[in-house]
C-alpha positions as CSV (number, residue, x, y, z in Angstrom):
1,X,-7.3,40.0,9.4
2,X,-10.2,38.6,11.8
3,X,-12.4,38.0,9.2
4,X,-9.4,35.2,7.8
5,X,-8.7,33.8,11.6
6,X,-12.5,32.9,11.4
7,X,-11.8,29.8,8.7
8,X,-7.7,29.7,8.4
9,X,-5.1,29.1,11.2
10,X,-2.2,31.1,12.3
11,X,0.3,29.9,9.7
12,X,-1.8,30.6,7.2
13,X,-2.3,33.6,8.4
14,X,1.0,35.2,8.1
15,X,1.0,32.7,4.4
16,X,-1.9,35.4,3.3
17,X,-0.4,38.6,5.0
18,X,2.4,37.5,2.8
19,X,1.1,36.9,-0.6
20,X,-1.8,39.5,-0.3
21,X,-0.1,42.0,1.4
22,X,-2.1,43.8,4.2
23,X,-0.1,46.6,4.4
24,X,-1.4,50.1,5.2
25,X,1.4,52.0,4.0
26,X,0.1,54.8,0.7
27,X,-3.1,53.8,1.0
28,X,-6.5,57.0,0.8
29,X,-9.2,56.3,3.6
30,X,-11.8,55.9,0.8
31,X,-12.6,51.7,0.1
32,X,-14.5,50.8,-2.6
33,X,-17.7,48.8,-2.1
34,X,-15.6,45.1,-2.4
35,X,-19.2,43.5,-3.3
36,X,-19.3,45.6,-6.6
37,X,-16.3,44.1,-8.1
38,X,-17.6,40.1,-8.9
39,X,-21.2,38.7,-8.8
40,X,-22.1,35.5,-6.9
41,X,-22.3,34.4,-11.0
42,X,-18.6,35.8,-11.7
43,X,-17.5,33.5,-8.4
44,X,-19.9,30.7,-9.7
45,X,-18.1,29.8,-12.5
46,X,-15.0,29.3,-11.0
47,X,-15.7,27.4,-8.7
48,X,-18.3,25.5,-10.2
49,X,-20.5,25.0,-7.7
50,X,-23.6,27.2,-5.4
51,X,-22.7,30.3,-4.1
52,X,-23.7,32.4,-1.4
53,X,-22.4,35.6,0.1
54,X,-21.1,38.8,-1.7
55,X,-24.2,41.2,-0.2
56,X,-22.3,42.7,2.6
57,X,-18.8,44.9,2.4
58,X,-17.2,45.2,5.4
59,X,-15.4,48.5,5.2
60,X,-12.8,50.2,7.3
61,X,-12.2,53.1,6.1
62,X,-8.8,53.8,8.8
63,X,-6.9,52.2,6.1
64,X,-9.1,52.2,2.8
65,X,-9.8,48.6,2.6
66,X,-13.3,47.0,2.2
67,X,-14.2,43.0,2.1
68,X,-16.7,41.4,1.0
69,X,-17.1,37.4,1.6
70,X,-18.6,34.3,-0.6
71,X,-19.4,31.0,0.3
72,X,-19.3,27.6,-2.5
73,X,-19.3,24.6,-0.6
74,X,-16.0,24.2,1.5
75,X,-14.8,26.7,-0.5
76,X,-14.2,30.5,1.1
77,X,-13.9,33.3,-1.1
78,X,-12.5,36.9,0.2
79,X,-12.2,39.7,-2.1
80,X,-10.5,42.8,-0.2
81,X,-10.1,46.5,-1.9
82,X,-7.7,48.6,-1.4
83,X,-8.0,52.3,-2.2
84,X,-4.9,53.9,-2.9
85,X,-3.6,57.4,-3.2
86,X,-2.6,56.9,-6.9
87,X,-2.1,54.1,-9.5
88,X,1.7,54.1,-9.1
89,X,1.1,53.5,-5.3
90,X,-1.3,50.7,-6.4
91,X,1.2,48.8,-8.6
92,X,4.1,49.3,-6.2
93,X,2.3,47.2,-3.7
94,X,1.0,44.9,-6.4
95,X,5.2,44.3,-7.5
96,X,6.5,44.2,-3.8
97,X,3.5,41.5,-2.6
98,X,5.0,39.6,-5.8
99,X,8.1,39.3,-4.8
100,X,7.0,38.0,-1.8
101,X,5.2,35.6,-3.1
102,X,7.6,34.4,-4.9
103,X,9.9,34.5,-2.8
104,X,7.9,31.4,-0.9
105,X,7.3,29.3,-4.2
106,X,8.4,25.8,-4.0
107,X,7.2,22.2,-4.1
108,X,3.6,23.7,-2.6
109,X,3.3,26.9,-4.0
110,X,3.9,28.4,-7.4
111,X,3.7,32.1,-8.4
112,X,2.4,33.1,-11.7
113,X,2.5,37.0,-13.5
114,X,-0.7,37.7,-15.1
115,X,0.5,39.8,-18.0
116,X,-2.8,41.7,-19.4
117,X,-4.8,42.2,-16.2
118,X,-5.1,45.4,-14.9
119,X,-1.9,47.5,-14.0
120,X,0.1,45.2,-12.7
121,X,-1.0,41.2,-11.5
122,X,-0.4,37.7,-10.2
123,X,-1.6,34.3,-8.9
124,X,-0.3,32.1,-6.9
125,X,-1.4,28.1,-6.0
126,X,-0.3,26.5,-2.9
127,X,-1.4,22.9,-1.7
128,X,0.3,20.4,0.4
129,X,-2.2,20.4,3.9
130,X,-3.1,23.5,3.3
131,X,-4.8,24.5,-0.2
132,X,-5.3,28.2,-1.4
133,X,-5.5,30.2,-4.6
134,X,-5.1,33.6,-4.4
135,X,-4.7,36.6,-7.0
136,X,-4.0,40.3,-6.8
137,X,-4.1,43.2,-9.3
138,X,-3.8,46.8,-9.6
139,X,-6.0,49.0,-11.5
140,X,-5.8,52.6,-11.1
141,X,-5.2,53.5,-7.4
142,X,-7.1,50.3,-6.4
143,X,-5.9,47.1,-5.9
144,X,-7.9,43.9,-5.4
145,X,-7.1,40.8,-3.9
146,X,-8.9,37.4,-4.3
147,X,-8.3,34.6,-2.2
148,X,-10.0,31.0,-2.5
149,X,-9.5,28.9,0.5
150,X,-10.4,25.1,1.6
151,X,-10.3,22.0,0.1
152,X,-9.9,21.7,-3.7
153,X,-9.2,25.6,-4.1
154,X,-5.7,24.3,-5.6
155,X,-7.2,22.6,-7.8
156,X,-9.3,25.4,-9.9
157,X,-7.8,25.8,-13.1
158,X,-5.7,28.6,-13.6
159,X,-7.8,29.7,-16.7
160,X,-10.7,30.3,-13.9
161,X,-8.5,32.4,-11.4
162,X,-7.0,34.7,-14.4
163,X,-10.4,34.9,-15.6
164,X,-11.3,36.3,-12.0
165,X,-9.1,38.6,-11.2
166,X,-9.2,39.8,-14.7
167,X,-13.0,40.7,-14.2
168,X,-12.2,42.6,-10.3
169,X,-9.6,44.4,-12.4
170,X,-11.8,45.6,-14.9
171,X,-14.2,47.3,-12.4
């Protein structure tokens, strides 16, 4: 959760925690290189602008969870892996972060189910002072998360963020 403190403040903090879900709870000690999953191109094209980043995955592999971090603009872009210790695990945090999430939709947020990506996925927008897009899927016993932070990130089309998260899913 540092590596989020470093560009978001405390609100949003517990906003993230909430949508993304950083529990521990089922989850292997094994993490996934978080790099692997989208290219600087894949991230490129959604946000439509220069990207930097994705070379380094922070791993911690206490909990089985690996980050990686790119960089368009005023735009931040976290990708986090989870490795879990099976696919039903995987989607059960995938459905409970969803409820949460929508639990918190309203005027400045709005949850969507991404029906055909990986196991089990969603998005969900939120502007109003703060502006984030964020997306999580299951596939397999791994779930990844994708959040897009900063100025504008509400408004990428949600075409863009399905396409995303589709494309982490499939790796």
């Amino acid at each position: 959760m540092d590596t989020w403190t470093s560009f978001i403040g405390a609100r949003t903090v517990i906003t993230v925690a909430a949508v993304l879900g950083v529990s521990a709870g089922g989850i292997a000690r094994a993490a996934p290189n978080a790099c692997g999953f989208l290219s600087v191109a894949d991230v490129a094209a959604v946000t439509g602008g220069t990207v930097t980043g994705g070379k380094i995955s922070q791993v911690d592999p206490t909990v089985g969870t690996a980050s990686c971090m790119y960089t368009s603009g005023a735009l931040q872009i976290g990708v986090i892996v989870h490795q879990y210790s099976s696919g039903a695990e995987a989607q059960k945090e995938v459905a409970s972060q969803l409820k949460d999430s929508r639990a918190h939709d309203d005027a400045g947020q709005k949850t969507t189910v991404e029906a055909g990506v990986g196991d089990a996925a969603f998005s969900s927008t939120m502007s109003g002072g703060f502006e984030m897009s964020a997306a999580m899927s299951a596939h397999g016993p791994i779930t990844v998360q994708i959040t897009i932070v900063g100025k504008g990130s509400a408004s990428i089309p949600h075409e863009r963020l399905r396409a995303l998260i589709a494309k982490a899913a499939s790796e």
